[in-house]
C-alpha positions as CSV (number, residue, x, y, z in Angstrom):
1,X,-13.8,6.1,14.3
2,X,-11.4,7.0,11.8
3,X,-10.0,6.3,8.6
4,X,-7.3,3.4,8.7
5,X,-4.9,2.0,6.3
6,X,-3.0,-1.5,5.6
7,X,-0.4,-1.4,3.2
8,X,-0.1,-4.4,1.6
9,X,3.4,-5.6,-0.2
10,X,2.9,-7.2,-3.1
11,X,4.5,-8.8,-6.2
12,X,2.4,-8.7,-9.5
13,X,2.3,-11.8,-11.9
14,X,2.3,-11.6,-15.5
15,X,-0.9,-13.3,-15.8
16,X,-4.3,-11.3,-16.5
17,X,-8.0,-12.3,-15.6
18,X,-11.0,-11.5,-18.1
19,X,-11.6,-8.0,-17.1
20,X,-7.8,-7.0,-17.8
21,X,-6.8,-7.2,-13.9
22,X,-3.7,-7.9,-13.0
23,X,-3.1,-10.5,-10.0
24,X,-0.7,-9.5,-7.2
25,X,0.4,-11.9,-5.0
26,X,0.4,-10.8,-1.3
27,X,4.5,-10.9,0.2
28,X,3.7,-9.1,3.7
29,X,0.9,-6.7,5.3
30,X,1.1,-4.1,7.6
31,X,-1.5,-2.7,9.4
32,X,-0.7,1.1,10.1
33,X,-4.3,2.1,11.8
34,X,-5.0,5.7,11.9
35,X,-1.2,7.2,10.5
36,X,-2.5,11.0,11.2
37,X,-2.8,13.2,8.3
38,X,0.1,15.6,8.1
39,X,2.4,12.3,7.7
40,X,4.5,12.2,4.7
41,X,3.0,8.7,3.6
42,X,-0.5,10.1,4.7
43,X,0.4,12.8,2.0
44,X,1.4,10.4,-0.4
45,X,-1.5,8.4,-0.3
46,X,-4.2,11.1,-0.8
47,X,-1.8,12.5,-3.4
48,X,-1.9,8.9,-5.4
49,X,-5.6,8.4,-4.6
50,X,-6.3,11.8,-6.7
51,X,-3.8,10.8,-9.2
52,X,-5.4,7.8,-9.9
53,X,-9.2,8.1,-9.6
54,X,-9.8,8.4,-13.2
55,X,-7.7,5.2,-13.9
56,X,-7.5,2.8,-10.7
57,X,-4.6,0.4,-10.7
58,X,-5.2,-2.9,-12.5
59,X,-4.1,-4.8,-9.4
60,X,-5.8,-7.0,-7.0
61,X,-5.3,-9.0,-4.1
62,X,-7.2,-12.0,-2.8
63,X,-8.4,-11.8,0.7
64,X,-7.1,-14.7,3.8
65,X,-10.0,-16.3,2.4
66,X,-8.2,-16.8,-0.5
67,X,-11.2,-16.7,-2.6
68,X,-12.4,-13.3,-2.5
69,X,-11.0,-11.1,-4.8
70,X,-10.1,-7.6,-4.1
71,X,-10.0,-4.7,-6.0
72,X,-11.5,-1.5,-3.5
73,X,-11.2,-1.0,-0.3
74,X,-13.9,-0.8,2.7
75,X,-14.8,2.7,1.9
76,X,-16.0,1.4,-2.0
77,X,-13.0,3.6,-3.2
78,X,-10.1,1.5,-5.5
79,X,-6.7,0.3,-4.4
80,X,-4.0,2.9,-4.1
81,X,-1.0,1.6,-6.1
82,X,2.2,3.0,-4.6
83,X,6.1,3.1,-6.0
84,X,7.6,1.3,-3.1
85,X,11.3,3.7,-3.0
86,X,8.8,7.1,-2.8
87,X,6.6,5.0,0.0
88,X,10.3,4.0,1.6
89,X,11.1,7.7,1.2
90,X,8.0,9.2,2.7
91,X,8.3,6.9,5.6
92,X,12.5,8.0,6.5
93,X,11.2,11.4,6.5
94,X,8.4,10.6,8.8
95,X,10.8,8.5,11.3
96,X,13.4,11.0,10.6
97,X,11.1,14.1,11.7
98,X,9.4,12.3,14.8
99,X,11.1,12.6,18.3
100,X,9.2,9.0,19.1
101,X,9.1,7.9,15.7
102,X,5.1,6.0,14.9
103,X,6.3,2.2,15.7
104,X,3.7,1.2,12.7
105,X,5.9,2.7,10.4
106,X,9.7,1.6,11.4
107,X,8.0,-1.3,10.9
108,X,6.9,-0.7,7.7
109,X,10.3,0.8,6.9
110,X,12.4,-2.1,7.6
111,X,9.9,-4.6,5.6
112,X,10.4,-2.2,2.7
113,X,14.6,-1.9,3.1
114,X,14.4,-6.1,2.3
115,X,11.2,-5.6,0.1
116,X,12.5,-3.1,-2.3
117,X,16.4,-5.7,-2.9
118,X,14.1,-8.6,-3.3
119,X,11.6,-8.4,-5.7
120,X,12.1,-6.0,-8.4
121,X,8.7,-5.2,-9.8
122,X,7.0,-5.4,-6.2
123,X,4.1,-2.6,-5.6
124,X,2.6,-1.4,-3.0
125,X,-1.1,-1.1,-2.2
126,X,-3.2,0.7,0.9
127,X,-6.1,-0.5,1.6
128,X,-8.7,1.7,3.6
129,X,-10.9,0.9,6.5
């Protein structure tokens, strides 16, 4: 057991629901399993997670149901909104300091590269589990 994380790529609409959520369409997924906490994006997450416990990112995300609406993660705790050029940033350093670089996150990396040219206010969000 451990804790795991999917970071989720996704590209908010303008449109609110009756609680003042704010609907984020789902672009691409990557499951990065147990990442190890001294990573950079480990570090990055925890730090956001603090930042934003007070005031939890508006954001949500429908499940592959499609019908099930998410706004925590499987720990109960919210979604973790994330600037996709620091999460870009965190991961180079992460490949770049790695002899055998985690294959979960050159993944992740190269998703981002496309991610980050293509859609302009795209966020990204972890998901714990």
């Amino acid at each position: 057991m451990g804790y795991e994380t999917k970071m989720y790529f996704v590209d908010p609409c303008r449109c609110e629901d009756t609680e003042g959520r704010i609907y984020a369409s789902v672009v691409a997924m990557v499951d990065l399993c147990k990442m190890g906490g001294d990573s950079h994006m480990d570090v990055l997450r925890l730090k956001a997670t603090k930042e934003q416990k007070n005031s939890p990112t508006p954001l949500y995300i429908y499940s592959e149901d499609g019908n099930t609406k998410i706004v925590e993660d499987g720990y109960g705790e919210p979604l973790v909104e994330l600037d996709p050029i620091k999460v870009h940033e965190a991961l180079g350093k992460d490949i770049a300091e790695d002899d055998i670089p985690y294959r979960r996150f050159t993944l992740a990396a190269a998703i981002l590269a496309d991610f980050i040219t293509k859609f302009e206010d795209g966020r990204i969000l972890t998901f714990g589990h």
